[in-house]
C-alpha positions in Angstrom: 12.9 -19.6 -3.1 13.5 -15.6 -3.2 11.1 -13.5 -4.4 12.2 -12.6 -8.0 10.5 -9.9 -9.6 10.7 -8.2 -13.4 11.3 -4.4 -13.8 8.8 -3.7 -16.4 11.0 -0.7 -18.0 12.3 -3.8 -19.1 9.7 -4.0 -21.2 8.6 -0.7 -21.8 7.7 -0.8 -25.6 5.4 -3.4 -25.0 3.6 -2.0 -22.0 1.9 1.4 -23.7 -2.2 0.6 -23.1 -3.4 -1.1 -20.4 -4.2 -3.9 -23.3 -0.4 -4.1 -23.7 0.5 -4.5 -19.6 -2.1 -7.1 -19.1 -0.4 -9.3 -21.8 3.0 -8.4 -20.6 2.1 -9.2 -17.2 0.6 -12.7 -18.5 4.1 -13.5 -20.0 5.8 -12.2 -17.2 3.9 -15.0 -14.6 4.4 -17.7 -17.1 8.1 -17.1 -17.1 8.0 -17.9 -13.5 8.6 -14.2 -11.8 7.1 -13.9 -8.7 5.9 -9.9 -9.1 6.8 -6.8 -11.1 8.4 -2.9 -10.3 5.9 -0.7 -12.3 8.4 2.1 -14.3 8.4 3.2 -17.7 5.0 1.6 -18.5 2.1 4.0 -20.1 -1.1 5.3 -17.9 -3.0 3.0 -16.2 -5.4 3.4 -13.3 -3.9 1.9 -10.4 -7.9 -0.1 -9.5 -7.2 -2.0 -13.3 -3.7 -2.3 -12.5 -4.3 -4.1 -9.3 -7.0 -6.1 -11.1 -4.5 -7.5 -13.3 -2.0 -8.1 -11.0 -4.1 -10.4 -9.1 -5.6 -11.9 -12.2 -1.9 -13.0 -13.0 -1.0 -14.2 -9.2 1.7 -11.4 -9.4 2.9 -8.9 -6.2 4.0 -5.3 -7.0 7.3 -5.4 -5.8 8.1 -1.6 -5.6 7.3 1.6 -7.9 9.4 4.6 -9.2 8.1 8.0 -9.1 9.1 11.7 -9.7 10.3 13.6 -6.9 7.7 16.1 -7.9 4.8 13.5 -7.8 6.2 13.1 -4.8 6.6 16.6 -3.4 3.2 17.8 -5.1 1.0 14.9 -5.5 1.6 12.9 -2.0 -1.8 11.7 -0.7 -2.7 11.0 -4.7 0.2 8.7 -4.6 -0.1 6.9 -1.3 -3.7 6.1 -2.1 -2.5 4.4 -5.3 0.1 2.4 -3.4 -2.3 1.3 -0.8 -4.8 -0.2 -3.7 -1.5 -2.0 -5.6 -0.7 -3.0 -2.1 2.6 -1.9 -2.7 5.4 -0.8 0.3 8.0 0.5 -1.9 8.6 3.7 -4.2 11.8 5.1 -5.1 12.8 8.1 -7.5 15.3 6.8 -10.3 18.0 9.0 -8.9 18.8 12.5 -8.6 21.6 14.9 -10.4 22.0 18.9 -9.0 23.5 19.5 -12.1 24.2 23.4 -11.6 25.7 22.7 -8.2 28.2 19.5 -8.5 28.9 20.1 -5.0 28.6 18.8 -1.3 26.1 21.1 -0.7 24.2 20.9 -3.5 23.7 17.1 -2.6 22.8 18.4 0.7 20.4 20.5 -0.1 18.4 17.4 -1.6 18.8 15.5 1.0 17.4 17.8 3.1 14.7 17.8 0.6 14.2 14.4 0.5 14.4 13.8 4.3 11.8 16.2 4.7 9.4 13.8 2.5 10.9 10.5 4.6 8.4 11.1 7.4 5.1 11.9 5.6 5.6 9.1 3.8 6.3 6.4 6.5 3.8 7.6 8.6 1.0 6.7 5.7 3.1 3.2 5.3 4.8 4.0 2.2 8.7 3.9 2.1 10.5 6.2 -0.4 14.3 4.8 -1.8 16.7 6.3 -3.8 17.5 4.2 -6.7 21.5 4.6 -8.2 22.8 5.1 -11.4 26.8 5.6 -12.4 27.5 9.6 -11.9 26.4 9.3 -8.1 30.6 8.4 -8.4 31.8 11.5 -9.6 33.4 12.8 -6.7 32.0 16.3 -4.6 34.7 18.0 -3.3 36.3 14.6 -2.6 32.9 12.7 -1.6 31.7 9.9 -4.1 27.5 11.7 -3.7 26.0 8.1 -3.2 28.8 7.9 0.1 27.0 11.0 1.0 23.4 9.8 0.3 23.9 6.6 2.1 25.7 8.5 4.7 23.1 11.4 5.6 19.5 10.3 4.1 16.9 9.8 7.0 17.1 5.7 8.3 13.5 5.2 6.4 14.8 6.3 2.9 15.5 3.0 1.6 18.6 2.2 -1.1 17.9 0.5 -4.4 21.2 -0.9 -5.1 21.8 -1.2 -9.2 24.5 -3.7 -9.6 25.4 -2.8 -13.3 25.6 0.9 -12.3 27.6 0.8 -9.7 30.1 -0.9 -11.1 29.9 0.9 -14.2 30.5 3.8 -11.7 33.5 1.7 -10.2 32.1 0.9 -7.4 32.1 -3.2 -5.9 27.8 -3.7 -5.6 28.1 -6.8 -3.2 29.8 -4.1 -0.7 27.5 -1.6 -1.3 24.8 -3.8 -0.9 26.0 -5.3 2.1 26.8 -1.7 3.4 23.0 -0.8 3.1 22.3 -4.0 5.2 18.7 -3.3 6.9 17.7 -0.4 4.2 17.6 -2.2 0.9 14.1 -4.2 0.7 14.4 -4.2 -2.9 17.4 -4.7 -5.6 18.2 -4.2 -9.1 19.9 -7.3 -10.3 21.1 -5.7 -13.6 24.5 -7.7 -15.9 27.8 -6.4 -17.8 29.5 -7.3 -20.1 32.3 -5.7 -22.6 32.9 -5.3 -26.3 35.8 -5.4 -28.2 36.0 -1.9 -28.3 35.9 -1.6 -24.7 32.6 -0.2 -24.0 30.7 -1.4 -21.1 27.2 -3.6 -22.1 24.4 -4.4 -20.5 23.3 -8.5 -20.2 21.9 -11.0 -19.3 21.9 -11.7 -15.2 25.1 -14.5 -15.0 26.2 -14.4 -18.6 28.1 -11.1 -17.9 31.1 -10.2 -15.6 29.9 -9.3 -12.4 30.7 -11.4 -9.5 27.1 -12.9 -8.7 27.9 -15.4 -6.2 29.4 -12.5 -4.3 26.1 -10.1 -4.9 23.8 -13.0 -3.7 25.7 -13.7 -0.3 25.4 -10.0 0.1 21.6 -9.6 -0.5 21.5 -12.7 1.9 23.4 -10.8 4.6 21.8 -7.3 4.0 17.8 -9.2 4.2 17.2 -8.3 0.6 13.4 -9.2 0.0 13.1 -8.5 -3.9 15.6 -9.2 -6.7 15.1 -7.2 -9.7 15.3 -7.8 -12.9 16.4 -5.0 -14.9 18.0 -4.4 -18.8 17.5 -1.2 -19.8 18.7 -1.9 -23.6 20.7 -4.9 -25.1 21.1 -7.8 -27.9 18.5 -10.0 -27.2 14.6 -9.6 -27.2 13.4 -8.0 -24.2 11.3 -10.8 -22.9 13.7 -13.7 -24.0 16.3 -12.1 -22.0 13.6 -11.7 -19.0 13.5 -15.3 -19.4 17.2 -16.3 -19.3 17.8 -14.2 -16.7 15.8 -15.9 -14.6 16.4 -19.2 -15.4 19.6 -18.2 -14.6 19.1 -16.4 -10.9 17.0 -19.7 -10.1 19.3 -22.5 -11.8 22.6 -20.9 -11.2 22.6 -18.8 -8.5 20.2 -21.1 -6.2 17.2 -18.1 -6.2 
């Protein structure tokens, strides 16, 4: 079976203490998932963090850190991925808002590049994780086109399926276009109201075409599915549970 893990920004309001992520992590493991992305959870030391991973059986499938923990805090933040045993870190995407234009994506690119190496060299791979405006066109350039197109070979892509195509994009061709690059994705749903405003859902009770997504993880050697819902209708962890039921039923996960 793949390896399905639970984005615990998912779950953020119940993961504030350490107290609170241990029992969220016990859930989490009783649902079935197989590990967790650590975002949007309070402080924690990464030694009690690790403790209760193991404690649970569960893997840390990936991270998501500042750019300026990053930049400022490098060695403080490899250490703590080496003791979650943890490959993966991404930022949770990027917006030069003062310079909407090619080259003020380029300039953090070249930014970002420039961390690529120090990071890979200590066994830690930074991503770049989407969310819709990376498709608001730069002098006639969609900006995630241009990330894809000119971020260093070890920046790897976190592909949000709800986001891209809430950006307009098709995620099983972006997804298959990062083929090699994307270790990790966000399996996030849609859906629509009456009024015409896009929804976020449950994984396979929305509209997104997930037979489509999954043959494209398989062709692109996807090695972590996501679960992600940001905010919706149903509790957070009952909708952590359909969703997987779901991805494994369903979709053959």
């Amino acid at each position: 079976m793949a390896l399905i893990a639970a984005q615990l920004y998912t779950l953020r309001e119940f993961c504030k203490t350490p107290a609170d992520i241990a029992t969220s992590c016990a859930r989490v493991k009783k649902m079935g998932y197989d590990g967790v992305q650590l975002s949007g959870i309070g402080a924690i030391e990464p030694t009690e963090m690790r403790k209760i991973l193991d404690g649970e059986g569960l893997l840390c499938a990936a991270t998501h850190r500042s750019l300026d923990q990053m930049e400022n805090a490098a060695e403080e933040l490899i250490e703590e991925h080496h003791i979650l045993g943890c490959k993966y870190t991404a930022i949770g995407g990027f917006s030069p808002k003062e310079d909407w234009t090619r080259a003020g994506w380029g300039a953090f690119v070249t930014r970002y590049n420039a961390l690529a190496a120090k990071f890979a060299d200590a066994g830690l791979r930074i991503g770049y994780h989407n969310h819709s405006h990376e498709f608001a066109p730069a002098e006639g350039i969609r900006p995630l086109d241009l990330l894809i197109n000119t971020l260093d070979e070890r920046v790897w892509i976190e592909i949000d399926t709800y986001w891209v195509a809430h950006g307009g994009g098709d995620p099983s061709a972006y997804i298959e276009r990062v083929a090699g690059r994307i270790p990790c994705v966000h399996f996030k749903d849609m859906t629509i109201t009456p009024q015409r405003t896009h929804k976020m859902c449950e994984i396979g009770d929305g509209n997104l075409n997930w037979p489509r997504i999954v043959q494209a993880c398989r062709y692109a050697g996807v090695i972590w599915h996501i679960v992600e819902r940001d905010s919706g209708d149903m509790d957070a962890f009952d909708s952590l549970q359909r969703s997987l039921d779901n991805m494994r039923e369903k979709m053959g996960l």
